[in-house]
C-alpha positions, 0 to 999 in steps of 0.5 A: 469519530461520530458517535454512530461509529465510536458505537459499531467499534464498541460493539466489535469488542464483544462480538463472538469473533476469532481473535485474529479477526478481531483486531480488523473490526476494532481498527474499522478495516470492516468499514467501506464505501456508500452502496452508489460508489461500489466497484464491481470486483468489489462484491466478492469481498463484501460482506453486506450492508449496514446504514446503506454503507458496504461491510468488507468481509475481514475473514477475507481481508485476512485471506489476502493480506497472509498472501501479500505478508507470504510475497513481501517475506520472500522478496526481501528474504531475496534483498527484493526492493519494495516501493511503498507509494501514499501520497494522500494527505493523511498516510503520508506519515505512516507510509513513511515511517513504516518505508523507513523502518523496514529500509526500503525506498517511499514516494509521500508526498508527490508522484512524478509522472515518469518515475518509473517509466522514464526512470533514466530520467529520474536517476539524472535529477536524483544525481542532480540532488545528491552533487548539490548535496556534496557542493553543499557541505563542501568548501566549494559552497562558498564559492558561490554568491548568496542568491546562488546558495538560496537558488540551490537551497531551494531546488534542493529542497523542491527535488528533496520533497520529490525524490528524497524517497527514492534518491538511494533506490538504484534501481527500478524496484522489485514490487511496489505497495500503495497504500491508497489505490485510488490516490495513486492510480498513476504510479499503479498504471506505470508499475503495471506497465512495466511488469512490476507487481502491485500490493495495495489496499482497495476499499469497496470502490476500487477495481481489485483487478487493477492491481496483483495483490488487493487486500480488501479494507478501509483506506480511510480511516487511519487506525485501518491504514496503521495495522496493516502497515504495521504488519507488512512492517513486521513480516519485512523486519522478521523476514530480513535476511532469512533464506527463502524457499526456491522458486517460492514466489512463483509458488505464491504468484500461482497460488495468487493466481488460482484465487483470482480465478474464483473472483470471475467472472465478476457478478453481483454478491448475490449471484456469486461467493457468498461471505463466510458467516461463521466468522463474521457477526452482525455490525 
C-alpha cells in the first residue's frame, strides 16, 4: 500500500459518512481506475476524480450489491445453484473460500472455453475424473504398471485444477458471480448466451451492461474484493433453507430492470445523474 493511499483510507475513518457507508471507504472499494481507462456506462457510478483517478460513489455500490444480496437470498432460498467465477491471481483464494463455504460450485484457476456451452462435454471429462478417482482407491490400481499410475495421477491432477470446482455441479448453474469482470470476459459471454444471469464486480473500466447485476467497486484491491464477498457469503449462509416469497425474483429482476432504465442512454457524468453528495465526502 503506498503511503498516498494508507493516507486516503485514514482519513475515510473520520469522514462524516453513515456507517453503513463506512465500511466500503475503509476497505477502498471507492477506488478505481485512472480517467484514460473509463468505460462509458461507468459514469453514473462515479462520484468524481481525485489524483486523476475516478472516485465510485459507494452510496451506489450499496444500492446495487442490496439487490444482488436480494437475488442471491431467493435463488438459494430456492436450492438455486450459483457459480462463483475468479480466476485472477490474487482472488483465487478468496473466490474459493467464499464458494466452498456457502457450498455452491467455483471455476479459480482456469476457464475452459465451453464450460458452459458445450456443458455435455464437460460433464463427459468430469465423469472421466471421478472413474479415475474410483480406480484410484480401488484394488484395481494395482492393476496397473507404475508409468500408468503416474500417467493417471497426472490427468487427474491436470482435470482436478480445471473442473474440481464444478466435478459435483450436476447441472448448468442458476446464476453465475464473477468476481473480476474483466478477467473473465469469456465465462461472461457464454453465460450470457445461455440466458443465465450474470452478478459481477465492475471497476470503472468495465461495461455494467455487460452483465445483469453490476456492483460497481475496486476489483483490485484485495480487502474491496474480501467484503463484498464476504457479504454475499453471509446472505447465502442466512438465507440457505429459508422459503422465499412467490414469484420474488421476478419482483427483484423487474425492480432490476427499472433501475437500469435510468442509466441510459449513457452520457458523460456531467450530463446525466449526478452523485448523491449527502452521503459522500471529499476523498
Amino acid at each position: 500500500m503506498t503511503e498516498k493511499t494508507a493516507t486516503i483510507k485514514e482519513r475515510a475513518k473520520t469522514l462524516d459518512t453513515p456507517k453503513e457507508l463506512q465500511e466500503f471507504l475503509e476497505a477502498g472499494v471507492h477506488f478505481g481506475h485512472q480517467k484514460s481507462e473509463v468505460h462509458p456506462g461507468m459514469f453514473p457510478f462515479i462520484f468524481g476524480v481525485r489524483n486523476n483517478v475516478h472516485i465510485i460513489d459507494v452510496a451506489r455500490t450499496k444500492e446495487r450489491l442490496d439487490t444482488v444480496l436480494d437475488f442471491i437470498k431467493t435463488l438459494n432460498a430456492e436450492g438455486r445453484t450459483i457459480l462463483f467465477v475468479g480466476t485472477k491471481f490474487p482472488i483465487r483464494e478468496v473466490t474459493r473460500k467464499t464458494a466452498e463455504a456457502t457450498g455452491m460450485p467455483h471455476v479459480t484457476e482456469y476457464w475452459a472455453g465451453g464450460t458452459l456451452t458445450n456443458w455435455k462435454n464437460i460433464q463427459e471429462r468430469i465423469e472421466h475424473l471421478k472413474d479415475l478417482e474410483s480406480k484410484k482407491k480401488s484394488d484395481e490400481w494395482q492393476k496397473y504398471t507404475k508409468h500408468e499410475r503416474l500417467q493417471m495421477e497426472r490427468e487427474m491432477a491436470k482435470l482436478e485444477k480445471k473442473l474440481g470446482g464444478i466435478k459435483d455441479m450436476t447441472k448448468r448453474p442458476d446464476a453465475m458471480f464473477v468476481v473480476d469482470a474483466a478477467e473473465d470476459v469469456l465465462a461472461i459471454t457464454e453465460a450470457r448466451q445461455l440466458g443465465i444471469p450474470i452478478m459481477a464486480i465492475v471497476d470503472t473500466n468495465i461495461n455494467p451492461a455487460s452483465v445483469d447485476y453490476p456492483i460497481p467497486a475496486n476489483d483490485d484491491a484485495i480487502s474491496s474484493v474480501k467484503l463484498i464477498l464476504k457479504k454475499v457469503e453471509e446472505a447465502l449462509i442466512k438465507s440457505k433453507g429459508s422459503a422465499p416469497a412467490k414469484n420474488e425474483i421476478n419482483e427483484i429482476m423487474d425492480k432490476k430492470t427499472a433501475k437500469d432504465s435510468n442509466l441510459k442512454p449513457l452520457a458523460p457524468a456531467s450530463h446525466g445523474r449526478g452523485p448523491d453528495r449527502s452521503v459522500m465526502t471529499k476523498i
